[in-house]
TILO-264612 format. One record per residue (C-alpha): residue number from 0; residue in three letters; x negated, y, z. Coordinates in steps of 0.05 Angstrom, whole numbers, plus 5000, padded with zeros to 4 digits. Example, Ala and Ser with C-alpha at 12.3 -4.5 7.8 and 13.67 -1.06 7.14 Angstrom:
REM residues 2
0;ALA;4754;4910;5156
1;SER;4727;4979;5143
END
This chain:
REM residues 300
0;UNK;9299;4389;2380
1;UNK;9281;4437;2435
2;UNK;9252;4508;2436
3;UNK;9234;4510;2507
4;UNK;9173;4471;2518
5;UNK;9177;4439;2589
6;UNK;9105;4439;2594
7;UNK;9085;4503;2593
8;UNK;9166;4513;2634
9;UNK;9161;4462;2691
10;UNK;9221;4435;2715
11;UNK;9224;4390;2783
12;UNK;9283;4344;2800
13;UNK;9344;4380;2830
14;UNK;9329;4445;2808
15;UNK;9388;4474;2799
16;UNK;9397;4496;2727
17;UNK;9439;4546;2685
18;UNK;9437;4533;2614
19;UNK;9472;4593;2582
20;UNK;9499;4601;2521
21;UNK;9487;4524;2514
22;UNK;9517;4505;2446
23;UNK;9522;4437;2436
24;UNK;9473;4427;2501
25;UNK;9407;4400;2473
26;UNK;9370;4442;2528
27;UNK;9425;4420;2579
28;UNK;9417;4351;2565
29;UNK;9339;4351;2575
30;UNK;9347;4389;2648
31;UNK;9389;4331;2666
32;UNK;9357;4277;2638
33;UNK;9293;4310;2686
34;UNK;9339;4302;2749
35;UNK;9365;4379;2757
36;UNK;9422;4399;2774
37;UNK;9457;4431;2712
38;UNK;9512;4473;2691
39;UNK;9524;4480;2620
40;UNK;9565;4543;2609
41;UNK;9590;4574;2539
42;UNK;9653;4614;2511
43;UNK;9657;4568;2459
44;UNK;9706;4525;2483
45;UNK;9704;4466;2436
46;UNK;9634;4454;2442
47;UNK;9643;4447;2522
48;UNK;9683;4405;2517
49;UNK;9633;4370;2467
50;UNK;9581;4390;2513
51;UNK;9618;4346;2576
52;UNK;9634;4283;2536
53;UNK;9553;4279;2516
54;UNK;9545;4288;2600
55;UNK;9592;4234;2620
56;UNK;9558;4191;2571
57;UNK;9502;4203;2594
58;UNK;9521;4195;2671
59;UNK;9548;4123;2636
60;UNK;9482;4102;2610
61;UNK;9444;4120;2669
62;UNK;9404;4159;2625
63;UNK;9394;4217;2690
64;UNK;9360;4197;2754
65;UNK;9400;4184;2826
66;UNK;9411;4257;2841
67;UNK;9417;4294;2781
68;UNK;9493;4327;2758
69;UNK;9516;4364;2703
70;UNK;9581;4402;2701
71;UNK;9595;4438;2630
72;UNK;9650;4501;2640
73;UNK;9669;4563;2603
74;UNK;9646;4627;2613
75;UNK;9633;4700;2605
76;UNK;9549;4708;2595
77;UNK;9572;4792;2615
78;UNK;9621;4760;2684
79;UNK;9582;4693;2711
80;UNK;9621;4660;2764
81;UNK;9575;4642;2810
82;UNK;9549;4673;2876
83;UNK;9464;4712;2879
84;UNK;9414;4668;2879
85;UNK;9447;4611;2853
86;UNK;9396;4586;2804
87;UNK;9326;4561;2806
88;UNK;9321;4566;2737
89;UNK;9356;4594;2677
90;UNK;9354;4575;2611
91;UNK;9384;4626;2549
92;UNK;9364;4600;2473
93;UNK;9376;4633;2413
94;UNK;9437;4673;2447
95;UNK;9416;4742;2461
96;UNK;9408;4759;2378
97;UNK;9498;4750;2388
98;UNK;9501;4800;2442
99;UNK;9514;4871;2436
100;UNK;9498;4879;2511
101;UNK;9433;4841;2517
102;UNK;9421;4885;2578
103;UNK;9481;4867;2615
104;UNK;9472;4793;2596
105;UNK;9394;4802;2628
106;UNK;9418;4831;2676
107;UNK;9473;4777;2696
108;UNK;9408;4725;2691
109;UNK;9375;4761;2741
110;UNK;9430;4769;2793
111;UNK;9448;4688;2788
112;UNK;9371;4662;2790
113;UNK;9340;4658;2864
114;UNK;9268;4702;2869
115;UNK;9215;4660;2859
116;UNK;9262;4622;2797
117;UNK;9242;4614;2728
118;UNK;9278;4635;2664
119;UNK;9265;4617;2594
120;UNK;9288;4668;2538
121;UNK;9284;4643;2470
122;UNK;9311;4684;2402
123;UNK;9300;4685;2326
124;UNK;9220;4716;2315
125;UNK;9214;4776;2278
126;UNK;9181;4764;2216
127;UNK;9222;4698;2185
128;UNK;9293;4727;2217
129;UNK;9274;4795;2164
130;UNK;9257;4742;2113
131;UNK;9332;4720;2115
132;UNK;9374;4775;2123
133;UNK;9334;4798;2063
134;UNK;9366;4745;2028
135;UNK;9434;4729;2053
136;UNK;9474;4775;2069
137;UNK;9519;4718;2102
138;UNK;9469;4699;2141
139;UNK;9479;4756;2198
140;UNK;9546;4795;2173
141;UNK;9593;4742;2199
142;UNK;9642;4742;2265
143;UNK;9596;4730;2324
144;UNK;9529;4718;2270
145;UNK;9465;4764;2294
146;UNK;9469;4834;2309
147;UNK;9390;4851;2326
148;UNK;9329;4831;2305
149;UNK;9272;4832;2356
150;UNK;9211;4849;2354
151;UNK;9162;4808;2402
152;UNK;9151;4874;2450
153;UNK;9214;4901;2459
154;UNK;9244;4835;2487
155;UNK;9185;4833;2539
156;UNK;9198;4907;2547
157;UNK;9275;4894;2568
158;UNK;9257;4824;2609
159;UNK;9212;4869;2649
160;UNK;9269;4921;2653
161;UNK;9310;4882;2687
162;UNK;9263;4865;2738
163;UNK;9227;4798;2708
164;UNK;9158;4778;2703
165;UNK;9138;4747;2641
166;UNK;9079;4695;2649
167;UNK;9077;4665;2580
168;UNK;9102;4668;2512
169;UNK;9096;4627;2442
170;UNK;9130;4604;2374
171;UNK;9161;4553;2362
172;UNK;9197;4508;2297
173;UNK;9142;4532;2240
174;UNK;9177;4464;2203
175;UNK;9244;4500;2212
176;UNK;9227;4573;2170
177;UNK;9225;4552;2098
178;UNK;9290;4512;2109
179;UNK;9336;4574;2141
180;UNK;9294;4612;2078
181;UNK;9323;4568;2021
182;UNK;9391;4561;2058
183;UNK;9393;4636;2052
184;UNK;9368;4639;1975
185;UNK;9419;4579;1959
186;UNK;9481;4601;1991
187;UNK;9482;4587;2071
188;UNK;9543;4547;2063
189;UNK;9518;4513;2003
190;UNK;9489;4449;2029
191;UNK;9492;4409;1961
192;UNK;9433;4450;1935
193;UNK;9374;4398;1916
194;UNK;9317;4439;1946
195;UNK;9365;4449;2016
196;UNK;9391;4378;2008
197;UNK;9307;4356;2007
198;UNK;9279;4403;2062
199;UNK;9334;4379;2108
200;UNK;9315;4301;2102
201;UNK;9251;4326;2105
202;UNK;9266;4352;2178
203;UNK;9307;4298;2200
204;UNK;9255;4251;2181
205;UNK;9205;4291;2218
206;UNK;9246;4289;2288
207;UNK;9265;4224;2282
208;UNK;9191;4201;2273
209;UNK;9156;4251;2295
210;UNK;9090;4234;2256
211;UNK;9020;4257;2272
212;UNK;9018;4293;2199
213;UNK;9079;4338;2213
214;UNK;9067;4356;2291
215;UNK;9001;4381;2268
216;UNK;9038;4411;2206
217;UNK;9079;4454;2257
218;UNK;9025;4464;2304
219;UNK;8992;4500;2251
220;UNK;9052;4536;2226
221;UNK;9074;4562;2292
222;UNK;9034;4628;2300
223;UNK;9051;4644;2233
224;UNK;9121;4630;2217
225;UNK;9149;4592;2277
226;UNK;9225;4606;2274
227;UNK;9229;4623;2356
228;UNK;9197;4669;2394
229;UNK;9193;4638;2473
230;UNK;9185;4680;2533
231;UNK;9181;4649;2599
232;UNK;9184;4684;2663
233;UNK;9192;4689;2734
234;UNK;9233;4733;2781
235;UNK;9197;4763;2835
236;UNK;9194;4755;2911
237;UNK;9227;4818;2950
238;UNK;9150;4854;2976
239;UNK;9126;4815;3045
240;UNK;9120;4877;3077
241;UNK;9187;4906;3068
242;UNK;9218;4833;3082
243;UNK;9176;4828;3158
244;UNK;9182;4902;3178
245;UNK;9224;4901;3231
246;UNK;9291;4952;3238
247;UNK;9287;5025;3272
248;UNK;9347;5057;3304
249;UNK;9341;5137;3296
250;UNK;9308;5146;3351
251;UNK;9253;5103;3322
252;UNK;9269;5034;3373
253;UNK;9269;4969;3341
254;UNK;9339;4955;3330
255;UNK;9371;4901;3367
256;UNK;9377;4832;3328
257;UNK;9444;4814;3300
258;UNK;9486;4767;3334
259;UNK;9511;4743;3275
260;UNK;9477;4685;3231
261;UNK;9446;4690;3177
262;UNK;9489;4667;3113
263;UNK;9486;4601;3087
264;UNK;9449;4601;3022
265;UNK;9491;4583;2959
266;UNK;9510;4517;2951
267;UNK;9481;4483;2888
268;UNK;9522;4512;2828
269;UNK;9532;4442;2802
270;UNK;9580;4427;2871
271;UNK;9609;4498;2859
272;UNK;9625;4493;2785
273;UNK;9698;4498;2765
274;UNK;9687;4439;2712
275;UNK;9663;4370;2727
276;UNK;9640;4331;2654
277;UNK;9691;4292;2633
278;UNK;9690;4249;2577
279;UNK;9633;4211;2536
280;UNK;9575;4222;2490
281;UNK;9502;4240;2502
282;UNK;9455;4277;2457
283;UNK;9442;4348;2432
284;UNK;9432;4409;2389
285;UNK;9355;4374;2384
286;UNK;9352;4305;2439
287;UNK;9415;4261;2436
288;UNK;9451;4305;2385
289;UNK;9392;4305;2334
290;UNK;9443;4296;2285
291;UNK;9421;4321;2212
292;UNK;9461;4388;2225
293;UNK;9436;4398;2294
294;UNK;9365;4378;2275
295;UNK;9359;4421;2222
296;UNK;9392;4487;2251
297;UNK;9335;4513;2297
298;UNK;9371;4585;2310
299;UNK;9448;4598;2320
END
């Protein structure tokens, strides 16, 4: 089940792709299955590991074109290891609600993603995430559970802080609300509850199948109590004019022109990664791992 939707978030074959803060890797596993270039990076180190046996599966399947890699590695979202410029696109879902320093963590994004690259933002919409801390308590005061609620403008407010352009936003998972709203009211660790038990078949059924009734079910539901709220946006060229205009020395000469090259660009972060994906297993949080536990848990 993913919340990016890769038609309104294009995504062209070898793109070179971070997918951070990937969880189990459903919108990992999707990048690579289009061809990119991924890197699947988390502090969670069980589920990378997780994350790398669902690649090399994958890989084993031939499920991802001639040209495609994905390397899944640990990481600090506040300390990425890899080099300006690295990324064509970034990808962060449902992880910035975890973060204290959701600045710092933009502003990581933006120093690894190339101008001109794309990055998708997805976190838990306003209106249902009030709906369940209202009910559960457990629901956001656990070890690493959400700190923040946000509000639609004051996400676009910080993307644009940190130098990003958003071009388009939506909701998405309208299915998903009533089921994290009876999981609340039942006990979120109480999965035995009929009416939990019901609404989570319910959802499994409806990824599984995906029937006409329920897509335009969710269509519908979307504006109004879609789970996620998706921003998509674009980082900016450096301005044409101050890119051309030439050097001055002090005396107001054009400087002369270096004699030494111009760096190499960074090499694909997929070669560069510290991990390659060992092991075996392909699916995802929503795609290959549409499990019922994955499928029904939209947000983190």
């Amino acid at each position: 089940m993913l919340t990016v939707d890769f038609s309104r978030f294009p995504l062209a074959p070898g793109d070179r792709v971070l997918d951070l803060g990937c969880g189990a890797g459903r919108h990992a596993f999707e990048c690579y299955r289009r061809g990119a270039q991924v890197v699947a990076l988390d502090q969670n180190g069980e589920e990378i590991r997780e994350v790398a046996k669902w690649f090399a599966a994958m890989e084993e399947a031939g499920e991802a074109p001639a040209g495609a890699s994905a390397t899944a590695m640990e990481g600090d979202a506040l300390n990425l290891p890899f080099p300006d410029d690295s990324f064509d696109v970034v990808i962060i879902s449902e992880v910035m609600e975890h973060i204290p320093d959701d600045k710092g963590v933009l502003a990581e994004m933006v120093r690894v993603l190339r101008p001109g690259g794309r990055i998708a933002v997805t976190v838990p919409r306003y209106g249902p995430e009030k709906v369940c801390w209202a009910l559960s308590d457990a629901y956001h005061e656990v070890e690493g559970g959400h700190i923040r609620i946000y509000r639609g403008d004051e996400l676009l407010g910080k993307m644009r802080e940190a130098g990003l352009e958003p071009y388009g936003t939506h909701h998405a998972h309208g299915l998903h609300s009533p089921y994290w709203w009876l999981k609340c009211a039942f006990g979120v660790d109480n999965d035995n509850a009929l009416p939990v038990q019901a609404y989570h078949k319910l959802l499994v059924w409806d990824i599984m199948k995906k029937p006409l009734a329920t897509r335009l079910a969710e269509r519908a539901l979307n504006p109004v109590i879609g789970k996620s709220f998706v921003v998509y946006a674009t980082k900016p060229h450096l301005p044409q004019a101050a890119a051309a205009e030439p050097a001055t020395t002090e005396a107001g000469e054009p400087a002369a022109a270096s004699a030494t090259p111009a760096a190499e660009p960074a090499a694909g972060p997929a070669a560069k990664a510290q991990k390659s994906a060992p092991g075996a297993k392909s699916g995802a949080k929503s795609g290959a791992k549409a499990s019922a536990k994955s499928s029904a848990g939209a947000a983190k």
